[in-house]
N, C-alpha and C positions, 0 to 999 in steps of 0.2 A: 492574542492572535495578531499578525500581522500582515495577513491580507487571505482573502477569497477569490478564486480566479476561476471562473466561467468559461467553458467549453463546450461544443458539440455535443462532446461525448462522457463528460464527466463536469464535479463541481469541486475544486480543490481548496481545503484549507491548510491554509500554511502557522503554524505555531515555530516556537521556541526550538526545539527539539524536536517536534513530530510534524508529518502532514497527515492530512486525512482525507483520503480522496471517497466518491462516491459516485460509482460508475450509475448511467443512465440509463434506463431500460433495456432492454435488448441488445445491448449494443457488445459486439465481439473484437475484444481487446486485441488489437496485433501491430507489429511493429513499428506501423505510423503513427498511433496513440500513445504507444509507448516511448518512441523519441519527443512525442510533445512534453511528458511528464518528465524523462531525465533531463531536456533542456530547465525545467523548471527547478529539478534538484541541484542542476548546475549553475543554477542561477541565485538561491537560497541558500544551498549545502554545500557549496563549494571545498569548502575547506574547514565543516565543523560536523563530526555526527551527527546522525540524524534517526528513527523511526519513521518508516512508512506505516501506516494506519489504512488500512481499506473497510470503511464503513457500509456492507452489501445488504443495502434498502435496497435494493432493488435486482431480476435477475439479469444474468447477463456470461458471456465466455470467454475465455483467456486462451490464447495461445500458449502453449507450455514453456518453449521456447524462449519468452518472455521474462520469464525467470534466470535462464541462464544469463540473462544481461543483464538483469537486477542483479545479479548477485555479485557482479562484477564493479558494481559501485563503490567505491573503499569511504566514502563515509557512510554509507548505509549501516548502520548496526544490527538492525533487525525489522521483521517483516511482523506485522498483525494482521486480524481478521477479522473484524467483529460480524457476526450474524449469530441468530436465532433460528434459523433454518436448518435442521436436521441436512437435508440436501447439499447446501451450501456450504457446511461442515464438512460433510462428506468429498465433495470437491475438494475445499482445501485442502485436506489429508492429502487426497493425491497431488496436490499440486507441494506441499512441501517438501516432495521427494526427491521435487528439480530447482530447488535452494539451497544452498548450500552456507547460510547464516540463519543468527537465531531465526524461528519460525514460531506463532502461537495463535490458539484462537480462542474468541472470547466471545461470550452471549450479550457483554455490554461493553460500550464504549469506555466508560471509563475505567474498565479492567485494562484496555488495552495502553490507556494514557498512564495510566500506576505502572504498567510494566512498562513502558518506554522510558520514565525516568527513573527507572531503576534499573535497567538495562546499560542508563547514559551516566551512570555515576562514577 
């Protein structure tokens, strides 16, 4: 790991090849939160692949839209998801339909770290 970065509204880890962010409570993701995080990739991932990781302890909502701007990131290679929540599942489904790179989701974490380095090989 090479660094944790604390915000408002999420807790971001930053690795090698992935970050893993972890949105906090309630809080509904839209496109002021989202320019804090791409500054962030832009600042890390500038100019090497990457996996986003979204680790969903907790609930919380996403503007859709949000995606199409993710997906516009050209070192993003792909998008994860990890929860245990049927609901949360479920969400993601519809939300992978407004991404348009890899998408997956996973009940543990480190399914979604195994897929992102194999995703980056």
């Amino acid at each position: 790991m090479t660094d944790v970065l604390h915000f408002d509204f999420c807790k971001v880890h930053i690795y090698d090849k992935y970050i893993v962010v972890i949105m906090n409570q309630g809080i509904n993701l839209d496109t002021i939160h989202n320019n804090v995080l791409l500054n962030i990739v832009d600042t890390y991932f500038k100019n090497k692949s990457f996996v986003y990781i979204t680790h969903r302890l907790n609930s919380y909502s996403v503007d859709p839209a949000i995606y199409k701007e993710t997906s516009k990131i050209d070192t993003l290679a792909g998008f994860a998801v990890v929860t245990k929540d049927y609901k949360a599942k479920g969400t993601a489904e519809i939300e992978r339909m407004f991404f348009n790179k890899p998408f997956e989701i996973f009940d543990e974490l480190q399914e979604a770290v195994d897929w992102a380095d194999k995703i980056l090989k």
